[in-house]
N, C-alpha and C positions, 0 to 999 in steps of 0.2 A: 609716212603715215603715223599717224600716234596712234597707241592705245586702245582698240575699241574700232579701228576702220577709218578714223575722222582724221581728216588731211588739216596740219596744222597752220593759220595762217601769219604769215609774217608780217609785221607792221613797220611799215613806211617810217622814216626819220620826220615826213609830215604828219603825220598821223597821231605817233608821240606827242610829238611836240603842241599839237593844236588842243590835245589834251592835260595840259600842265594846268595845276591846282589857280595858278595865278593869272592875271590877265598878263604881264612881262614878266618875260622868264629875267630873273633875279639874276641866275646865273654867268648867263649872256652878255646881259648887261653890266656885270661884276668885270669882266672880261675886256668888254670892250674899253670899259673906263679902267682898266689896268687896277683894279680893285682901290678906285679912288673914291671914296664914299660921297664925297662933297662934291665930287663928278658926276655923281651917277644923280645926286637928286636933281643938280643943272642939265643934266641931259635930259631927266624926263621935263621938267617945266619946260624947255622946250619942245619936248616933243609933242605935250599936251598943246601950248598953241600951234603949232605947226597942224599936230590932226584936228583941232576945231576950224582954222583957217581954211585947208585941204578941204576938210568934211563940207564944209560950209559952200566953200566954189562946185563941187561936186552936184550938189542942191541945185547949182545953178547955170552948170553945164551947159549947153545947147548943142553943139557939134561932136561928131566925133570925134575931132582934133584935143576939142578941151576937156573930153572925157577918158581920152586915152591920156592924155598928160597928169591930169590929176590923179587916177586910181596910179598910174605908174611911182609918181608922187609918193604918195599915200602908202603903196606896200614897199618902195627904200625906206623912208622913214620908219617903217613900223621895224620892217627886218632887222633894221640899227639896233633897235631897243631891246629886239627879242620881244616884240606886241605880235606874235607867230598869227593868233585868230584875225586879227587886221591885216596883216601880211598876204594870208593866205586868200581871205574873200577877198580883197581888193585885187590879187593875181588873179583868182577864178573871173571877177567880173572884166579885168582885163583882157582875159583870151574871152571872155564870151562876146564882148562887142567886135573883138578881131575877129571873130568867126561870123558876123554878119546877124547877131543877135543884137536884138534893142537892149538898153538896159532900161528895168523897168521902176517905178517909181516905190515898188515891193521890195525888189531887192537895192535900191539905195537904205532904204527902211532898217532891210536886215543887216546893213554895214553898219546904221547908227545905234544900235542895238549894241551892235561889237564896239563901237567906239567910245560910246556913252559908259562901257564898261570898263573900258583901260582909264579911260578920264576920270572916272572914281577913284577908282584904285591908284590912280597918279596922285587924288588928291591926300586919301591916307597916305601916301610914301611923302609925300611934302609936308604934309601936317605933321608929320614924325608918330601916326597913330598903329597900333600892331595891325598885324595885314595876315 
């Protein structure tokens, strides 16, 4: 207990991480691309169309076969980059259709939300503008 009676709570390495200042954790990404700068800006152009492409099939889904393909898609990709808030909804809506829940046209809404957000922030990291 701390101080005062209040049981202190400890935070998740998801938890963290979904709260980092930036849409790609820099870091991550610094890492994966063995801190190759002119890597790292080719990996996100890719990434960005891969998640518009992804995003886009998504939109257009019909079965559960090709919805569970795409979000799975959709959160390797992000996890690659370190896009942690893409990663993580795209897992949540994952187990949630495995669990016998619809996915609803709300929360595809709220992925493009998260997505539309990294694909900015991809576009400052390409442009070479400060971030």
């Amino acid at each position: 207990m701390a101080p005062g009676g209040t049981a202190l709570h400890a935070e998740s390495p998801s938890d963290i991480r979904t709260r980092t200042m930036r849409p790609v954790d820099l870091v991550h990404l610094a890492k994966q691309c063995l801190g190759d700068e002119g890597l790292e800006l080719e990996v996100l152009r890719l990434f960005d169309t891969t998640l518009r492409d992804y995003y886009a099939r998504l939109k257009l889904a019909a079965g559960f076969d090709d919805l569970a393909l795409v979000l799975h898609s959709i959160k390797g990709a992000a996890g690659g980059v370190g896009a942690w808030a893409v990663a993580d909804m795209a897992k949540a809506m994952e187990h949630e259709i495995r669990n016998g829940r619809p996915l609803t046209q709300e929360r595809i809404d709220d992925l493009g939300l998260v997505v539309e957000d990294v694909r900015e922030f991809i576009g400052r990291m390409v442009a070479n503008e400060a971030v």
